[in-house]
Each structure stands twice: as structure tokens, then as C-alpha cells.
C-alpha positions in Angstrom: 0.0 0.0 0.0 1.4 3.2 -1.0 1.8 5.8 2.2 -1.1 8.4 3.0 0.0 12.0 3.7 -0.9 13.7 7.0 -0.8 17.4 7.1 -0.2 17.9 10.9 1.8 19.5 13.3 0.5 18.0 16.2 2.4 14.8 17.3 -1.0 13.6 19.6 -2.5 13.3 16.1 -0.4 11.6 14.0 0.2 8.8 17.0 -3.5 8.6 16.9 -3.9 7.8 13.6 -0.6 5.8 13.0 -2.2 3.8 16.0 -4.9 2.5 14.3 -4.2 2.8 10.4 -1.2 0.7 10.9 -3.2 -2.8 11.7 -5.3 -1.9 9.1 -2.0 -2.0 6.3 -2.6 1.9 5.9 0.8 3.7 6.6 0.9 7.2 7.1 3.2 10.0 5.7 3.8 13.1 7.7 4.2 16.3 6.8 4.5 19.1 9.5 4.3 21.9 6.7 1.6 22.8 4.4 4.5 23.8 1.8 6.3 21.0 1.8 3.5 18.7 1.4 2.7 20.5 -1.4 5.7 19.8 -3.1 6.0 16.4 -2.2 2.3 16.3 -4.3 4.4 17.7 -7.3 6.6 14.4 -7.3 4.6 11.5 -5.5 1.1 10.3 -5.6 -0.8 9.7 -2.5 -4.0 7.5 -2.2 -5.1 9.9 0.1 -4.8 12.8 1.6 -5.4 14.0 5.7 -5.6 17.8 6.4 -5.3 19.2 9.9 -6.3 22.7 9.8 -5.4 23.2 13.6 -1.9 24.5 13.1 -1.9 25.1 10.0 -1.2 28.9 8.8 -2.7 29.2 5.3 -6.1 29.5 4.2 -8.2 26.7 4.1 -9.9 27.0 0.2 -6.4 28.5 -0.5 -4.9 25.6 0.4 -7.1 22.6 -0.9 -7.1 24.7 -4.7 -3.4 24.2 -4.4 -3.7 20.7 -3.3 -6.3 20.3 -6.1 -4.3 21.8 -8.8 -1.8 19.0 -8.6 -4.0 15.7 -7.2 -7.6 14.4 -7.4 -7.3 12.1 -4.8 -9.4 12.1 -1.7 -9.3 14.9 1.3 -10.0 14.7 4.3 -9.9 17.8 6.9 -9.3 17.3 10.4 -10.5 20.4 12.9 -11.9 21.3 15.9 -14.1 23.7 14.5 -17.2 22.2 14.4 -19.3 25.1 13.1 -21.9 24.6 9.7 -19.9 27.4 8.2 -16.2 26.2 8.2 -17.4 22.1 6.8 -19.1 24.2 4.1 -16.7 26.1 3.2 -14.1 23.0 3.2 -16.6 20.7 1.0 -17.1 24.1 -1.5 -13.0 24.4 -1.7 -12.6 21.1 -2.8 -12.4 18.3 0.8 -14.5 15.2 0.5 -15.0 14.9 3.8 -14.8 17.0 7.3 -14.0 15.0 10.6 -14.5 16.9 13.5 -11.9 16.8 16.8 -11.7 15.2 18.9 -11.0 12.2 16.7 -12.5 8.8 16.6 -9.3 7.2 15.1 -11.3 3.7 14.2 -13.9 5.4 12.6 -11.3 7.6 10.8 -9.3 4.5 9.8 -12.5 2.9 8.3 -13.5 5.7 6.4 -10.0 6.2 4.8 -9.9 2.3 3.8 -13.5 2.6 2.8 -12.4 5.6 0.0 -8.9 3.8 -1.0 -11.4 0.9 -1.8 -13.7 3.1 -4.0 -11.1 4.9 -5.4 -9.3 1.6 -6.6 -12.7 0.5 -7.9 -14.0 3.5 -9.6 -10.5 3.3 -11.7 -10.9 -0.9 -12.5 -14.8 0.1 -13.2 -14.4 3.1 -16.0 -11.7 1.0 -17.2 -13.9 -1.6 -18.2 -17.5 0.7 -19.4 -18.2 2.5 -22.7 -16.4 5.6 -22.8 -19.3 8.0 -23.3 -22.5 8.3 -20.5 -24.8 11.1 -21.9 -28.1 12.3 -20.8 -29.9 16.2 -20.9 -27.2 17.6 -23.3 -24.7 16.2 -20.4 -21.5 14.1 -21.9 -19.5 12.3 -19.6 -15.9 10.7 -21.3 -15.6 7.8 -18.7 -12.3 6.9 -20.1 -10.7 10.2 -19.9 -12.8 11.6 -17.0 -14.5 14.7 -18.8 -17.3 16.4 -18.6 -19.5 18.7 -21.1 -22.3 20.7 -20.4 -24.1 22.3 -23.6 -20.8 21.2 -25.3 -18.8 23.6 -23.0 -16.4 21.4 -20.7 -16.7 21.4 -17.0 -13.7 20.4 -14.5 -16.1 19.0 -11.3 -13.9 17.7 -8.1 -13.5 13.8 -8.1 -16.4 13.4 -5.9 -18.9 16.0 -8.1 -17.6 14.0 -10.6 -18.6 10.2 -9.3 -21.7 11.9 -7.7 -22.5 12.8 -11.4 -21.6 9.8 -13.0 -23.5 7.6 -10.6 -26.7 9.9 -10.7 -26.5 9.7 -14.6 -26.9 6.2 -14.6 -29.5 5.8 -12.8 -31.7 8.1 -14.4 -35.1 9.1 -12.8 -34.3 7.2 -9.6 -34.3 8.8 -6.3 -31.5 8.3 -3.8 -31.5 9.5 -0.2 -28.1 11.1 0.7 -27.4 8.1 3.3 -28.0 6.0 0.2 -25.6 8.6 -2.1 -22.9 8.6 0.5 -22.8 4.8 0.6 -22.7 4.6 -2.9 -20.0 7.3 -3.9 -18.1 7.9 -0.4 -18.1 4.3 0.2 -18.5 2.3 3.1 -21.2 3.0 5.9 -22.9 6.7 6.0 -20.7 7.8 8.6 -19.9 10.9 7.4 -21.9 14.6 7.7 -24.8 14.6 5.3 -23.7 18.3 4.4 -21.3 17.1 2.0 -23.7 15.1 0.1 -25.7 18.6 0.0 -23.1 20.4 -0.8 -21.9 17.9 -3.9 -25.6 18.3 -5.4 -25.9 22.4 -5.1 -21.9 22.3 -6.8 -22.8 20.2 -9.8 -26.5 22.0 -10.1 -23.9 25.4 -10.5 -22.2 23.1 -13.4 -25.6 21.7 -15.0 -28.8 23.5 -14.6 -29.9 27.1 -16.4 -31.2 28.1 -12.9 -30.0 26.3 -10.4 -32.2 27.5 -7.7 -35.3 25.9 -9.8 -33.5 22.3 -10.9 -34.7 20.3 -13.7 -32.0 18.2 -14.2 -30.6 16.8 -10.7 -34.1 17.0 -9.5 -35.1 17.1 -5.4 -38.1 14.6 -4.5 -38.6 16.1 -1.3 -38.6 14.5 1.9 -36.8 11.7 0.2 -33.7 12.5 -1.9 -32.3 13.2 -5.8 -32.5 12.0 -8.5 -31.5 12.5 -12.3 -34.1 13.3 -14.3 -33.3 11.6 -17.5 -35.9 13.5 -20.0 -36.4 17.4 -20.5 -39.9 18.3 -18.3 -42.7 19.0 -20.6 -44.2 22.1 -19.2 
């Protein structure tokens, strides 16, 4: 298994985590400064990627568009700031997930082995499908990981990206968001619900004309989303 990287200049942390991802075959790489994991991003890939804002002197959405410029793999920000307004801001910049301190290493560990698996089969999976998924003027190049909206390219996050796909192919069924997060996070629903919110209002920005009135990634309310796979006759 190739090492994670933890951004983290707490020691308490990384013993934490090293604790209980090492019986699970997940070793860890530390990095105490937010520059030089960046360059280490420039020259080695990383399964995934562990964030610890608490320390950390840069901004947050500065930070992940850096981290995102050079890697689409998984992020996961670990803070004690447990306010609505900071996990949004972290899933808008870019994160895929927000884990609030104090830490529940297990549930950490399972989550991160949970998106190393789903990352590992989303590649074998689009590796073995058609190329093209299309639906609504929507084309998605499974192959090649692209995206075109009205014919104009799109560059969603990896997540907007699988949260798209997924919702494509299942056209005019509705999902709950524990149901989404299984099904694109991986693993049990475990994490904040916010993020699967927050996936759906970023790729209605990419798809719909209005996205305050949907007609594409449609809301059944009091139940879920769903893709709605023909253009509403009005």
C-alpha cells in the first residue's frame, strides 16, 4: 500500500492515527508543513490525503485549490471547529470529507480504507465501461474523466464528478443522501450529510440554467435526488 499523507503538526494526532491505520495496512506519511506537502504532491502520488487545519497557517480554500491543482485524490480535513460554516466552506474548496476533533481514530481508519477501496474501484470500473455516458445535453468521457455541459467542458472535483456519473446512470431514480454517500463515499454513511448537499448544489452550479429551480438533478422532497433523465414537458 502506498503511504497516506498527513498534514499535521500536532504529534498527539499523528500517534492517533498511526495507532490504528497501521493494523489496518494503511501507513501514514507526515508532513508538519503545508509547503512541503505541497511539493511532495508535485513528485509522489498519495492514495489519500489528511488535512489538519489546527496549526496550519494558510487558508483553508487557498490551500485545498493548491492541493487540487496537482492531485484528485481524496481529502480529508481534520479540525476542531465544528461550526456549519467552516465544513461548508471545506466541501465548497474542494475536501471530501470533514472529521470533527476530537478524533474517533477507528472510525477515521474505516472511512479512509473505505475511499482507498472506492477509489481503486472506480478506476478498475471506468476501465472496463463505454467511454461516453450522456443524458440532458450532459456528456461524460468515462475513459478520460470529462465532462461537457451544452458542449462547454466542466472540471467538477472527483467526488462532483462520481456523484454525477452515478446519478446519470441511474436516471429518474431517487436516492437518499445516506444512500448517495454509501454509494460514492463508500463504506457506511458515517460521514456529515452536508457534503452530500453540498456535492448536489456544486454540480446543479455546473448543469442547470437556474439552479435554484433544478430540472435536471431534481429534489423529491422528503426523500432524496435524482437525475431526471428526459427534459420536463411544461
Amino acid at each position: 500500500m502506498t503511504e497516506l499523507l498527513l498534514i499535521t503538526t500536532d504529534d498527539e494526532t499523528e500517534m492517533q492515527i498511526r495507532e490504528h491505520f497501521d493494523p489496518r495496512g494503511l501507513p501514514v506519511c507526515r508532513e508538519r508543513d503545508a509547503e512541503a506537502a505541497l511539493l511532495m504532491l508535485a513528485v509522489k502520488p498519495y492514495p489519500l490525503i489528511m488535512l489538519d487545519t489546527d496549526g496550519v497557517d494558510r487558508d483553508l480554500p487557498a490551500m485545498l485549490a493548491a492541493i487540487r491543482r496537482q492531485s484528485k485524490v481524496p481529502v480529508f480535513i481534520l479540525s476542531s471547529r465544528s461550526g456549519g460554516t467552516e465544513v461548508i466552506t471545506a466541501l465548497d474548496a474542494g475536501a471530501d470529507d470533514y472529521i470533527t476533533k476530537p478524533l474517533k481514530p477507528g472510525e477515521l481508519a474505516a472511512k479512509a480504507a473505505a475511499a482507498i477501496r472506492r477509489e481503486a474501484a472506480c478506476g478498475a470500473l471506468l476501465n472496463d465501461e463505454r467511454e461516453l455516458v450522456e443524458g440532458r445535453d450532459i456528456c461524460v468521457d468515462t475513459k478520460h474523466r470529462r465532462v461537457w455541459v451544452h458542449g462547454r467542458e466542466k472540471h467538477p472535483t472527483r467526488k462532483e464528478y462520481e456523484l454525477l456519473l452515478f446519478l446519470m446512470r441511474h436516471p429518474d431514480r431517487v436516492f437518499t443522501k445516506e444512500e448517495l454517500y454509501r454509494r460514492v463515499w463508500g463504506g457506511e454513511a458515517l460521514g456529515d450529510m452536508a457534503t452530500v448537499t453540498v456535492h448536489i448544489r456544486k454540480l446543479r452550479g455546473m448543469t442547470e440554467e437556474k439552479p435554484a429551480y433544478p430540472t435536471i438533478i431534481c429534489t423529491e422532497w422528503g426523500v432524496g435526488y435524482y437525475f431526471q433523465g428526459k427534459e420536463p414537458q411544461w
